[in-house]
C-alpha positions in Angstrom: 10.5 4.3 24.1 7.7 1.9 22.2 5.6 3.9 20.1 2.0 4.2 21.0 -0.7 2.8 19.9 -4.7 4.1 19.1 -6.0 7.2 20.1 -5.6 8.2 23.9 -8.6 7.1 25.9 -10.9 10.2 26.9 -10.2 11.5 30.5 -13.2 10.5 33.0 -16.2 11.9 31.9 -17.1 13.8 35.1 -13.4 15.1 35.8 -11.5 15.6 32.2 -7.9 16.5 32.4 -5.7 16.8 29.3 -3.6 13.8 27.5 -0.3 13.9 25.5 -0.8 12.7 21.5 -0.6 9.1 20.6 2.9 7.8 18.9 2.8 6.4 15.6 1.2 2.6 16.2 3.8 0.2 15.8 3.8 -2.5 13.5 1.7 -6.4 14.1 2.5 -9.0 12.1 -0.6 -9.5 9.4 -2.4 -12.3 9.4 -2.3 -12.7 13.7 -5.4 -14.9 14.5 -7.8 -13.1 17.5 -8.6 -14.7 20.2 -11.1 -17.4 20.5 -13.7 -17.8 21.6 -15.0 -15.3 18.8 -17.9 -13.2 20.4 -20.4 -11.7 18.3 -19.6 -7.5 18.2 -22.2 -6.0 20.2 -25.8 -5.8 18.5 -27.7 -3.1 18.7 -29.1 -2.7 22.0 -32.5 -4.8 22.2 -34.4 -4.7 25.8 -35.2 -8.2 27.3 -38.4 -8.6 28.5 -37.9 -9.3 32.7 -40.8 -9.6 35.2 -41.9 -7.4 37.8 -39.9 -9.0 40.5 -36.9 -9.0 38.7 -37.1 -5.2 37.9 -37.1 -4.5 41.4 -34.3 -7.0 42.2 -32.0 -5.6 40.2 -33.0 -1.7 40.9 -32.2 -2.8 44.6 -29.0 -4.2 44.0 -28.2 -1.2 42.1 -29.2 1.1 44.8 -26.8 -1.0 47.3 -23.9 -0.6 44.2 -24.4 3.0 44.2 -24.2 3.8 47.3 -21.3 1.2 48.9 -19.1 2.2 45.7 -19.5 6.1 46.6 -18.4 5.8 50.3 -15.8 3.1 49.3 -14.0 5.1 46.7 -15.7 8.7 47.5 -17.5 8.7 44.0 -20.0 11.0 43.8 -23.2 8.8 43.6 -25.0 10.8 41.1 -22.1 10.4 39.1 -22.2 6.5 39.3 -25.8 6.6 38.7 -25.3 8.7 36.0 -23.0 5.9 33.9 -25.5 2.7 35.2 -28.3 4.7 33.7 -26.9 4.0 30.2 -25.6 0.5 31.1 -27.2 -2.1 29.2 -27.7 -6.0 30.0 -26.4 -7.9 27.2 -27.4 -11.2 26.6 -25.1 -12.2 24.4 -22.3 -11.9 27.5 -24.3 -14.1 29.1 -24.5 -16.7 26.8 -20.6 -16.2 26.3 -19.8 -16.4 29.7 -21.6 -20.1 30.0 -19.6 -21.3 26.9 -15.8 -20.9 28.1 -13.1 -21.9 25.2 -11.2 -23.0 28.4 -14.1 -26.0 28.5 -12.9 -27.3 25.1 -10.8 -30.6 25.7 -7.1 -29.6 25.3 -7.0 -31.4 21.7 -9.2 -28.8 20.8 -8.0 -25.4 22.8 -4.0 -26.2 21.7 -4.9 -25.3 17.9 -7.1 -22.2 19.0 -3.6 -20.6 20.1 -0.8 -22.6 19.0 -0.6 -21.7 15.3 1.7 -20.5 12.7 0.9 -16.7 12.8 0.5 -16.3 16.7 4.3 -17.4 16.7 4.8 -15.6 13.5 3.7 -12.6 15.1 4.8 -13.0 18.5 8.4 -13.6 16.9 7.9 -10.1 15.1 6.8 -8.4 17.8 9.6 -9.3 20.2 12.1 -8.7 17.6 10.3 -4.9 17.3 10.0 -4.9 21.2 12.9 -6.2 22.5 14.4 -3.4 24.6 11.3 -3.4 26.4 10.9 -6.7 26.7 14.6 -7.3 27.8 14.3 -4.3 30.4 10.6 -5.9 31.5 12.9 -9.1 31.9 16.1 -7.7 33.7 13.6 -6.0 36.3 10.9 -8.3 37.0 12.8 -12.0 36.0 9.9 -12.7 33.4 11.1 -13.9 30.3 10.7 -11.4 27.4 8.6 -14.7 25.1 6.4 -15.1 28.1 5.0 -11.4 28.1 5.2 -11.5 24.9 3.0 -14.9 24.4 0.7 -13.4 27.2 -0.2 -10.6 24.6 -0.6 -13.1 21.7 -2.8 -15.4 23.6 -5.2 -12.6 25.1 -5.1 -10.0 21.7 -3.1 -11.5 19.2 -0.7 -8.7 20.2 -3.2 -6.0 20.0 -5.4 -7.0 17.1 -8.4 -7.9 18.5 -8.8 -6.3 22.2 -12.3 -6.6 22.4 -15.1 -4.4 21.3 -18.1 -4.7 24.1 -18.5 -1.4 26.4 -16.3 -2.7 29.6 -19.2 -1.0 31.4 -21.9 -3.2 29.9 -20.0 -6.0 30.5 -19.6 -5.5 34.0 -22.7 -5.0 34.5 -24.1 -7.8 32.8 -22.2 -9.7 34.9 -22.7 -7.8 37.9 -26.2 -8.0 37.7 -27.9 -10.7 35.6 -24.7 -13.3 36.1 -25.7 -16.7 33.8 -27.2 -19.4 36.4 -27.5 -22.9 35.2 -30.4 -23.8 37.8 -28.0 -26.7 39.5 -28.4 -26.5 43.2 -24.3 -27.4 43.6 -23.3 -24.5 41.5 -25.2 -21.9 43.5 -22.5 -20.9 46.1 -20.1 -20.7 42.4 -22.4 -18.6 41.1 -22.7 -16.3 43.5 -18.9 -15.9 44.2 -18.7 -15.1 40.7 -21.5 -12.4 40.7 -19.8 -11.0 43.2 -16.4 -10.6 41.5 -18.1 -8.8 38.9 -20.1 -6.8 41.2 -16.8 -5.9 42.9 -14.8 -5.2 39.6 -17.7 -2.7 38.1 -16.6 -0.9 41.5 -13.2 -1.0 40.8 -13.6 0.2 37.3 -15.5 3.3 38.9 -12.3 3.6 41.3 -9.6 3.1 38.0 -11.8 6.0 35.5 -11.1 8.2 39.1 -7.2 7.6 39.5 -6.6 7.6 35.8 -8.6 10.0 34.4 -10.5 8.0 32.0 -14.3 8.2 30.8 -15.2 5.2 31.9 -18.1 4.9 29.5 -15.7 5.1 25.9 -13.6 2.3 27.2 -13.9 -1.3 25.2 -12.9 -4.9 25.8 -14.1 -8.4 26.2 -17.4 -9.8 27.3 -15.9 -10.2 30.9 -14.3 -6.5 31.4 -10.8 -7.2 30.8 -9.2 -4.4 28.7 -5.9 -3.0 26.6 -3.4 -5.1 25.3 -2.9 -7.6 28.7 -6.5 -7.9 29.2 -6.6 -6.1 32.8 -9.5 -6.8 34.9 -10.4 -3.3 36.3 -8.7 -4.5 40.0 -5.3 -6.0 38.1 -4.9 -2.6 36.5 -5.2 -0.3 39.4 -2.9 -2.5 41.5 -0.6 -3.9 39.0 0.1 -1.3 36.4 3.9 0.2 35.9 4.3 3.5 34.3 7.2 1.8 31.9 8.1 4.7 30.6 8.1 7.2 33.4 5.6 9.4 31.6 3.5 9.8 34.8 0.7 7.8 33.2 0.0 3.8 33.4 -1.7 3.5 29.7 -2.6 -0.2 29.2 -4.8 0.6 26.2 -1.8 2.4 24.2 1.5 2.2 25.8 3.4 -0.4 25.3 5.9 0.5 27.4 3.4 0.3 30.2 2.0 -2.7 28.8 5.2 -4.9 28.8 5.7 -3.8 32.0 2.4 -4.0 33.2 2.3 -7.8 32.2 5.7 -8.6 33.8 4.8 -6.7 37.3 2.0 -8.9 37.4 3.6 -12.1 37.2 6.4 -10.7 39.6 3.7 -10.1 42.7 0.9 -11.6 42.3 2.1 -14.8 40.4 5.2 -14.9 42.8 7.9 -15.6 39.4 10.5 -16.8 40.3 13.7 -16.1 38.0 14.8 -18.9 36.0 12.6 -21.6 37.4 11.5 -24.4 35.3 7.3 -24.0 34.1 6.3 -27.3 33.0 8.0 -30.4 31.5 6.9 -33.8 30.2 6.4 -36.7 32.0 6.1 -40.6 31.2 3.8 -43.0 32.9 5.5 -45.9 34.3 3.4 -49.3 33.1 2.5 -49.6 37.6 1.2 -45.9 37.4 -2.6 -45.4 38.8 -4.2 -42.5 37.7 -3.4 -39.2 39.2 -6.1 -37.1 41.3 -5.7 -33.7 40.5 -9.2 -32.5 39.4 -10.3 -29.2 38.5 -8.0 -25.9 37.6 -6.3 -24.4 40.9 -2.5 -25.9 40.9 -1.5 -27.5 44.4 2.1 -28.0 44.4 2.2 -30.7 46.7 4.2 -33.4 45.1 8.1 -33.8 44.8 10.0 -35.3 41.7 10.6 -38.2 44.5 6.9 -38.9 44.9 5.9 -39.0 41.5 8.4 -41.4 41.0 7.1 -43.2 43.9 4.3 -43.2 41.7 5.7 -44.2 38.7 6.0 -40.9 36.9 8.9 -39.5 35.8 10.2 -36.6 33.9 10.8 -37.3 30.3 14.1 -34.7 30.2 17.3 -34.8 32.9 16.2 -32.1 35.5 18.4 -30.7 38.3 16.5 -29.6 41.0 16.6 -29.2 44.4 14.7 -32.7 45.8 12.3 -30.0 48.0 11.3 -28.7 45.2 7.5 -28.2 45.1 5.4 -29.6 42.0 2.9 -31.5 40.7 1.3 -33.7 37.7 -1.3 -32.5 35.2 -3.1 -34.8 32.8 -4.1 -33.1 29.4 -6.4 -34.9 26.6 -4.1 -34.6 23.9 -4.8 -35.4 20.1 -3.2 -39.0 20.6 -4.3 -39.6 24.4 -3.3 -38.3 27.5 -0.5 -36.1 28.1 1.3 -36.1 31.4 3.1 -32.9 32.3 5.0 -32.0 35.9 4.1 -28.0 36.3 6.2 -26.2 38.7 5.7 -22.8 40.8 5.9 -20.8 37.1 3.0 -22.7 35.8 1.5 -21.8 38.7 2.1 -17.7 38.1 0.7 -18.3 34.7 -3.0 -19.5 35.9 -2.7 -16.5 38.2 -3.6 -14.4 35.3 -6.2 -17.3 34.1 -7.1 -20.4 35.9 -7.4 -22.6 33.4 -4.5 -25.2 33.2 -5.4 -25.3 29.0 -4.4 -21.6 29.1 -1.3 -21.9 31.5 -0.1 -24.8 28.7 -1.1 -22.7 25.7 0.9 -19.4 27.0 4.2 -21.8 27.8 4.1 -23.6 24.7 3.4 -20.1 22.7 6.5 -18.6 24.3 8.9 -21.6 23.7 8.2 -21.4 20.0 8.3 -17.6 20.2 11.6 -18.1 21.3 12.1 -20.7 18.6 12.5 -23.9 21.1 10.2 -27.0 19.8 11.4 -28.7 22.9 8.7 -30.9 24.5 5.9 -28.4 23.8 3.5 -31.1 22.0 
């Protein structure tokens, strides 16, 4: 079993029930960058000056939250008033949540990840881990470097797993989610506010199930939390107990965390076993450019009507000819990079959009695993 890591986290404030030790916290390579972008800690808490209006805005949205979260999970509201009481609007969040490292060009998000000690110390880690990793792997088909790239891209493998309250993120994004004032973005925006909204709930519903105090937990500016970075949502419906302890611990069991990470990928990435992620491709001198704006992956194309096209993969492949794919372009440090991404690549942004990260976590684990291939 992989020892444990950091203190338990304190059982739900309102309904405490009693928790095993902590293991001895396994080793992490020194030296393991954290993740970028870096986000101020938490200042001390300052209050904003806000209107009138907007007072009563948001104590009528809260009112709604409190009372559609207690029927929907059967949360006392009291108690959820209780915890939003002591919630706190940071601005800083705010401001981090308009500035995405995701929105770097890829010349400048590669080096943010792909760097001597995160494969340094996501080769020590699966070397320490690798029962797990290899028992994550046998179960779920994902490969023991891709979990294990996933934790070194979110945590550098449980260095830095955030330190802002999950509540006051949530919140802050819940309530007061950064608007940029362009008429186009609105319907965005308000999708996004009411993700948050919705995962604030869910973290309500997850302090319930788990027995955890809601208000001690910590993580990044958008709520995601432990080692995997779990949205409040991904934990209650993708968590494992790995280790058949009768708890799912993302904060300090690894076991669960490995686990965790590869269930995820198995269901709601759709992994398939063995399938190729992404591979290099060469524009042809008659190639236009290829439409394929924004982040979602539509695997649409074939390797026939890319070549159609006049792209090609830059390595033999031997695949079916159905076999759905598509093209990515990438501003790389000496001009565009052309890459064919596959149903894998596709899992990947399941856990974050952005094609940058998809690329970073791939070309992570191949070093990991100490293949240079065509990861460049």
């Amino acid at each position: 079993m992989i020892r444990r890591v950091l203190p338990c986290v304190v059982v739900f404030a309102l309904a405490a029930c009693a928790a095993p030790s902590p293991k001895p916290a396994p080793e992490v390579a020194a030296g393991v960058a954290a993740p970028a972008p870096a986000v101020p800690a938490p200042p001390a808490a300052t209050p904003e000056p806000v209107s009138a209006a907007h007072v009563r805005g948001l104590d009528a949205a809260r009112a709604d939250f409190v009372r559609t979260t207690a029927q929907r999970f059967g949360i006392p509201a009291a108690e959820i008033e209780a915890v939003l009481a002591r919630a706190q609007i940071r601005e800083p969040i705010i401001k981090a949540m308009s500035r995405p490292a995701e929105a770097k060009p890829w010349r400048d998000y590669r080096p943010i990840f792909i760097q001597p000690a995160r494969i340094d110390g996501g080769r020590a880690f699966l070397a320490a881990h690798r029962d797990a990793l290899q028992r994550a792997e046998r179960q779920y088909g994902v490969p023991a470097e891709i979990i294990t790239a996933i934790l070194g891209v979110e945590t550098g493998y449980g260095a830095n797993k955030g330190s802002w309250p999950v509540v006051d993120a949530l919140y802050t994004l819940a309530f007061a989610y950064p608007r940029s004032g362009d008429p186009a973005r609105v319907a965005y925006e308000d999708r996004r506010e009411a993700f948050f909204r919705d995962e604030l709930a869910q973290l309500f519903a997850l302090g319930k199930e788990e027995h955890l105090d809601i208000t001690t937990l910590k993580g990044s500016y958008a709520g995601a939390m432990g080692w995997g970075q779990f949205m409040p949502s991904s934990y209650r419906q993708y968590a494992v107990d790995g280790d058949g302890d009768g708890r799912r611990d993302l904060f300090n069991d690894l076991d669960d965390v490995i686990a965790s990470v590869a269930n995820y990928f198995a269901l709601k990435g759709q992994w398939q076993r063995g399938g190729p992620v992404m591979v290099r491709a060469v524009r042809g001198p008659g190639a236009q450019d290829f439409a394929n704006p924004g982040n979602a992956v539509t695997l649409d194309q074939t390797l026939a009507a890319l070549a159609a096209l006049d792209y090609r993969p830059a390595m033999a492949l031997t695949l079916p000819a159905t076999t759905p794919l598509t093209l990515i372009t990438l501003d790389g440090a000496a001009g565009p990079e052309y890459w064919i991404v596959f149903n894998d690549f596709k899992a990947i942004t399941t856990y974050n959009i952005s094609r940058h990260y998809a690329t970073a976590v791939y070309q992570l684990s191949e070093l990991i695993a100490g293949r240079g291939g065509d990861a460049g």
